[in-house]
C-alpha positions as CSV (number, residue, x, y, z in Angstrom):
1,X,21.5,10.6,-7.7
2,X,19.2,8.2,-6.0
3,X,17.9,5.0,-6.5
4,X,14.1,3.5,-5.8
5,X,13.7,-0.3,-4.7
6,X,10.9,-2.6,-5.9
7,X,10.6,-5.7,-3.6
8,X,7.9,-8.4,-4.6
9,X,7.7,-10.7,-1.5
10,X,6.2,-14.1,-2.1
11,X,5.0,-14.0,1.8
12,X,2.8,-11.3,3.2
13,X,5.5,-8.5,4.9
14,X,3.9,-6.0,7.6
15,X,5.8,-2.5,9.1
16,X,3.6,-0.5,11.6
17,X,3.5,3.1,11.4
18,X,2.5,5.6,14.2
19,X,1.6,8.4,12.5
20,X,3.4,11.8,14.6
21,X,4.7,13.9,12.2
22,X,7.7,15.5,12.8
23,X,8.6,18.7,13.6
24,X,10.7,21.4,14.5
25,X,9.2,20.8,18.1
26,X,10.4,16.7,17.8
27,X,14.1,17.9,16.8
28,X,14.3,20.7,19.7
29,X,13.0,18.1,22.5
30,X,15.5,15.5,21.1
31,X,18.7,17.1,19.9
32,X,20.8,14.4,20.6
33,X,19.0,12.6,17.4
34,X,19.5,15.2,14.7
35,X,22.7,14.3,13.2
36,X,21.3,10.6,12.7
37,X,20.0,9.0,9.7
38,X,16.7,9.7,9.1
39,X,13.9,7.3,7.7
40,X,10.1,7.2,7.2
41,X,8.3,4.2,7.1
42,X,4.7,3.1,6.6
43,X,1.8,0.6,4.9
44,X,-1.2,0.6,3.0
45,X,-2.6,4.7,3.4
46,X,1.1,5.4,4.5
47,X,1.4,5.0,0.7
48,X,-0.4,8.5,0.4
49,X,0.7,10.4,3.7
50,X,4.7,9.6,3.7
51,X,5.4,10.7,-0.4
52,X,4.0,13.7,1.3
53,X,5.4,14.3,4.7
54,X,8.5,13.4,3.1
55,X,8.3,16.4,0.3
56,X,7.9,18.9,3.2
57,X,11.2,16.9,5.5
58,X,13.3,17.3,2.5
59,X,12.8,20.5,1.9
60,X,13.7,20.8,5.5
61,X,17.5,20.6,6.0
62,X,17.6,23.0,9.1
63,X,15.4,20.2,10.9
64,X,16.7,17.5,9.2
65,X,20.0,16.7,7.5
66,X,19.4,13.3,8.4
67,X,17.3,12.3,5.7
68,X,18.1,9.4,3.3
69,X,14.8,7.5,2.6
70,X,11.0,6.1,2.6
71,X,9.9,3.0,3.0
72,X,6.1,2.1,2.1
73,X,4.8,-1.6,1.7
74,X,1.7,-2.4,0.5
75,X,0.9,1.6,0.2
76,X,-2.0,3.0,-1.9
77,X,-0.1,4.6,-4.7
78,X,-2.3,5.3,-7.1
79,X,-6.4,5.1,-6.8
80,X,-7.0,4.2,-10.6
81,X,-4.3,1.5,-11.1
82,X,-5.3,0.0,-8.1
83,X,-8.7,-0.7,-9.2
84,X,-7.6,-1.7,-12.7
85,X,-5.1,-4.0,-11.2
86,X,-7.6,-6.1,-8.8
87,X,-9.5,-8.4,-11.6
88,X,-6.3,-9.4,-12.5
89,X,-5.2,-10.1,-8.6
90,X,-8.1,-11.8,-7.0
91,X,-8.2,-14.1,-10.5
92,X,-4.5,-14.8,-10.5
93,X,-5.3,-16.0,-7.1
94,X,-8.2,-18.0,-8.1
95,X,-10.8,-15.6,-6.0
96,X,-13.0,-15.4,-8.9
97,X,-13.9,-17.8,-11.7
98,X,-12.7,-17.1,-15.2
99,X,-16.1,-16.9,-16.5
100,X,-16.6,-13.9,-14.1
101,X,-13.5,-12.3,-15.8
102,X,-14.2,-13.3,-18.9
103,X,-17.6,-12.0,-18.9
104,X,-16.6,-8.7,-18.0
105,X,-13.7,-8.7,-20.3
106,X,-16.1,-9.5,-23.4
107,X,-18.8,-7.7,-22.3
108,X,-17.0,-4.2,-20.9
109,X,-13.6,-4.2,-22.2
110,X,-13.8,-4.7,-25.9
111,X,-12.5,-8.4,-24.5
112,X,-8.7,-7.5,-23.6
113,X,-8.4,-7.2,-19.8
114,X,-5.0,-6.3,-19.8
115,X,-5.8,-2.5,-20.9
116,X,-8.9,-2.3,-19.7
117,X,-10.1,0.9,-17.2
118,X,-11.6,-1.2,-14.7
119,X,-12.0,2.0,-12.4
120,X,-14.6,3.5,-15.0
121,X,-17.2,0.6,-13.7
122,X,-16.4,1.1,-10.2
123,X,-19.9,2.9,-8.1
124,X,-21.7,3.2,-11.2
125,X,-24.8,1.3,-12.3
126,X,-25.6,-0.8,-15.4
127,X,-24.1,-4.3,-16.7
128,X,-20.4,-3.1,-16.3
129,X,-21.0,-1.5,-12.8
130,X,-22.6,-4.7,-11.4
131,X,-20.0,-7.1,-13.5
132,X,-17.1,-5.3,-11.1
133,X,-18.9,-5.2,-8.3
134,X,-19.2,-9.2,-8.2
135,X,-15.3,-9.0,-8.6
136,X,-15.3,-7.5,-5.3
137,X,-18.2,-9.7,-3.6
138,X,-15.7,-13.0,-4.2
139,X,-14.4,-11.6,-1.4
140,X,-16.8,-11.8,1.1
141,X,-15.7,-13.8,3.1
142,X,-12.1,-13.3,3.5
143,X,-9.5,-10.8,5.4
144,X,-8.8,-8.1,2.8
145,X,-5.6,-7.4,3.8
146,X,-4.6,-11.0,4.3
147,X,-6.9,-13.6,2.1
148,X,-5.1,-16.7,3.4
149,X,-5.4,-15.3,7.5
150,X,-8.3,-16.2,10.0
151,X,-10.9,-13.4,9.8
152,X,-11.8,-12.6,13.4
153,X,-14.3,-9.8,14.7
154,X,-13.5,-8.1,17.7
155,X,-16.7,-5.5,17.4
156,X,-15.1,-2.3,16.4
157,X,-16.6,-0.8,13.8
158,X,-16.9,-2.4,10.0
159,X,-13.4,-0.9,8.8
160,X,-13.8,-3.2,5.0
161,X,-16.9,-1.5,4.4
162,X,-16.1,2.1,4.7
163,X,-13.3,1.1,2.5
164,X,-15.0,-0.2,-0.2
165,X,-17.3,2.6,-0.1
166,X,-14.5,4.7,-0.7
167,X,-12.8,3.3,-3.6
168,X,-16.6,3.2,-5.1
169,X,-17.3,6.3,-4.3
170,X,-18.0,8.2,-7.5
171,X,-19.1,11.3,-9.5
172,X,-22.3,10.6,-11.4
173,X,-23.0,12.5,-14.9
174,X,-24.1,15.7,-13.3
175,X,-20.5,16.1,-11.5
176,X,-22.1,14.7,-8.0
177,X,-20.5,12.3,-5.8
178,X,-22.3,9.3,-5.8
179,X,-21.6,6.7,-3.2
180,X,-23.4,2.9,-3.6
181,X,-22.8,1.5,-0.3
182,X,-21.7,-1.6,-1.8
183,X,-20.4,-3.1,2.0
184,X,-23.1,-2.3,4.1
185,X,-23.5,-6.4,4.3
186,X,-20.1,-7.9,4.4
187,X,-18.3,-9.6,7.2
188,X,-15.8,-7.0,8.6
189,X,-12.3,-8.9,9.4
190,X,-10.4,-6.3,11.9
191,X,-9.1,-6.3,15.0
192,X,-9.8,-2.4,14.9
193,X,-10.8,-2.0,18.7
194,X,-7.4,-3.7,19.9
195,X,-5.8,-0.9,17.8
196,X,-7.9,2.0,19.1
197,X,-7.7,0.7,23.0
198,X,-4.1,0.8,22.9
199,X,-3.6,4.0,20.6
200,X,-5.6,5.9,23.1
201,X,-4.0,5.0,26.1
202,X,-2.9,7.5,28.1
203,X,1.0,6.3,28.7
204,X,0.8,5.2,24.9
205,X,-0.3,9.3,24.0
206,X,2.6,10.5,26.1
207,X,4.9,8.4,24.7
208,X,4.4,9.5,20.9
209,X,4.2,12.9,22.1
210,X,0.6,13.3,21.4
211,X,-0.6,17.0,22.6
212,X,-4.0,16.9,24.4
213,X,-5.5,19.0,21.7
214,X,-5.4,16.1,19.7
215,X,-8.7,13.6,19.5
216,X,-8.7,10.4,19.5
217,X,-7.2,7.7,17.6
218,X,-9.6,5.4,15.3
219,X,-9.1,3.5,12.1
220,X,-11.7,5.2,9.3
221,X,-12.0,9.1,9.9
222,X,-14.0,11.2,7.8
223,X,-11.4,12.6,4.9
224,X,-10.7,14.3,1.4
225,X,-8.8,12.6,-1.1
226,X,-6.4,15.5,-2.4
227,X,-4.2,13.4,-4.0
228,X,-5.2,9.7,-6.3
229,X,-1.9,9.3,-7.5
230,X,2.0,9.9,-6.2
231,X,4.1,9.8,-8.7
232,X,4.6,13.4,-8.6
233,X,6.0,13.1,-5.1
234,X,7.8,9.9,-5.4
235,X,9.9,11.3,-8.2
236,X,10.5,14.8,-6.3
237,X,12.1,12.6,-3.5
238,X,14.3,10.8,-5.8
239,X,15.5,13.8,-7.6
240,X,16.4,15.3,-4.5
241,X,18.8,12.1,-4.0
242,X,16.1,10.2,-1.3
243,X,16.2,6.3,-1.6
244,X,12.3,4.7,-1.9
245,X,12.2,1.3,-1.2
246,X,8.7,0.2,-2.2
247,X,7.7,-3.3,-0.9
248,X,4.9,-5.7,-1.3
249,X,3.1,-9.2,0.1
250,X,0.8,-10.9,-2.4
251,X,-2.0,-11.4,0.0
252,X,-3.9,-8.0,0.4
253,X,-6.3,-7.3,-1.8
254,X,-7.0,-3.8,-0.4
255,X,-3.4,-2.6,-2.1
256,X,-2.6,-5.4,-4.5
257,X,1.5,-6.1,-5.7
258,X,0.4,-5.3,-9.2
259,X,-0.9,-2.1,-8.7
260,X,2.6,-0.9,-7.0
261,X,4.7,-2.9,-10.0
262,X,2.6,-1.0,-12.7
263,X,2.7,2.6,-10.5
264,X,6.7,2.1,-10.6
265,X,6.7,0.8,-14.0
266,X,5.1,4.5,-15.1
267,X,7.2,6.3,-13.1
268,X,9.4,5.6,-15.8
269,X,12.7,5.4,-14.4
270,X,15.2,3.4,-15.5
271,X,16.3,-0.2,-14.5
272,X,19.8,-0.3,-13.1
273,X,21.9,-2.7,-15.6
274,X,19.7,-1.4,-18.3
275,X,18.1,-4.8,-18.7
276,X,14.1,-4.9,-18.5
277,X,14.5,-8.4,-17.1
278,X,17.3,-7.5,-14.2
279,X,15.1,-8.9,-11.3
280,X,16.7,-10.2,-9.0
281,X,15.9,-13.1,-6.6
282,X,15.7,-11.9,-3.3
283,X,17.1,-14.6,-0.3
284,X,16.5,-14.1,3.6
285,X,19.4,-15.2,5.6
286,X,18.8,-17.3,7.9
287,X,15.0,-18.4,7.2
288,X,15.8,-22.2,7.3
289,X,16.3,-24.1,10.1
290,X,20.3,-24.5,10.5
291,X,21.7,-27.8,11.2
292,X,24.7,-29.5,10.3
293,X,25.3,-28.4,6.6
294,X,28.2,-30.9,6.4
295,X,26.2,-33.8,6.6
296,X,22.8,-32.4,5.7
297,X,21.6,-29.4,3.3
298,X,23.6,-27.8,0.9
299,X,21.4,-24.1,1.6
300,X,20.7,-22.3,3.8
301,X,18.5,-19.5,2.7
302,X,14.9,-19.2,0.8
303,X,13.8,-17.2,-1.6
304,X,11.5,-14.4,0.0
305,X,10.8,-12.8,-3.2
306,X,12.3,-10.6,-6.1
307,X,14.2,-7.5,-6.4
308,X,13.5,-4.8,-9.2
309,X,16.6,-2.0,-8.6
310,X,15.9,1.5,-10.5
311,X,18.3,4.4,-11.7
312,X,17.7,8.3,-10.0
313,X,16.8,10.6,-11.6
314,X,19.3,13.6,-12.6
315,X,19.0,17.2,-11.5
């Protein structure tokens, strides 16, 4: 039986992922590593490719008897919570005013925001449709992914906007994809072309084992959403005995802490203890300065954040 992790961090945590996929071909070259543990890690899309990569590894035991766990933070779990969850998000961080969200609370959502489908507005025109896309325009002029960061612009291309026009885009009544182009004039804050210069460096290539045939890297390619929510796959991995740790900041807006609390809490599992409340504080080690404890502080650890711990699930 396995177990899945919920970490709320009260300061914005970052993992990087390089995306090479493993294979039959990765084990062969590197024997020497098949017998280790085994762990996939990721962020924000991760949250859509690793539930997935990691159905197919564990299904893989030739190849990989390794396997114990995922780790995703900040990760795109689910398309329509995530848009339901950002009113609450940007107001809870005073992004937008309370008139804004009480206005489209009254006016959209029978006035109770907290079971409101938000994602219904999104891309589509009228009162409601504009109402959520001023939500989004609060944040104009701030990093996405980090609202309290610098926003800098390095030149690359505008990574926010083809974003937004993705979680916008929409099918209108006659079963059409509609798209609104609701970024085409906001402030892009991404150092994409740092990213894609090192990425596509030769040395860089050969060192992820990247086969010629392979394009290059950038940040926004052209692609098909097969799958707006993961909870099939997440809960596959933990029958099958895999931990999932899934960890959050509470700065990006792009893949907001709420929206990965509520995708866990409709997983349905069951919290460990049996107590709905059983969240535990979670300290890092270490984070304050040490000096003489003796004559000085009686701690010597902060709170990072909190610590939800979840039952498997029984074959």
């Amino acid at each position: 039986m396995s177990k899945l992790t919920l970490i709320g961090a009260l300061a914005a945590l970052s993992c990087v992922l390089i995306n090479a996929a493993p294979s039959a071909d990765h084990v062969t070259s590197l024997p020497e590593l098949k017998s280790n543990d085994f762990y996939i890690t990721g962020e924000s899309y991760a949250g859509k490719y690793i539930p997935i990569l990691a159905v197919l590894v564990v299904n893989d035991k030739t190849n990989f008897p390794g396997f114990k766990g995922i780790a995703i933070g900040n990760g795109i779990l689910n398309n329509r919570i995530n848009l339901n969850t950002l009113p609450h998000f940007l107001s809870y961080h005073a992004v937008m005013g309370q008139d804004l969200y009480d206005q489209l609370a009254k006016q959209c959502c029978n006035d109770n925001p907290y079971t409101c489908d938000y994602s219904q507005f999104a891309g589509h025109n009228g009162t409601c449709g504009d109402l959520y896309e001023q939500i989004h325009d609060q944040t104009d002029e701030l990093d996405p992914y980090n609202i309290y960061a610098v926003c800098y612009w390095d030149g690359g291309s505008n990574k926010k906007t083809f974003i937004r026009d993705f979680l916008f885009r929409r099918k209108d009544k006659d079963g059409k994809i509609r798209n609104r182009k609701l970024g085409a004039s906001l402030p892009p804050c991404a150092q994409e072309n740092n990213t894609a210069n090192y990425l596509n460096r030769q040395d860089v290539r050969t060192a992820l084992h990247i086969p010629s045939s392979v394009g290059i890297w950038s940040a926004c390619r052209q692609y098909r959403t097969l799958y707006g929510d993961m909870s099939t796959q997440v809960k596959t991995l933990v029958q099958k005995g895999i931990r999932v740790l899934i960890y959050n900041g509470d700065f990006d807006t792009m893949c907001n802490v709420i929206m990965n609390e509520k995708f866990v809490k409709q997983l349905n599992l069951t919290i460990q203890g049996g107590n709905v409340s059983n969240r535990q504080v979670w300290h890092y080690n270490g984070s304050i300065e040490q000096v003489n404890l003796d004559t000085c502080c009686d701690y010597s650890s902060n709170v990072a954040g909190y610590v939800t711990k979840y039952n498997g699930i029984r074959g």
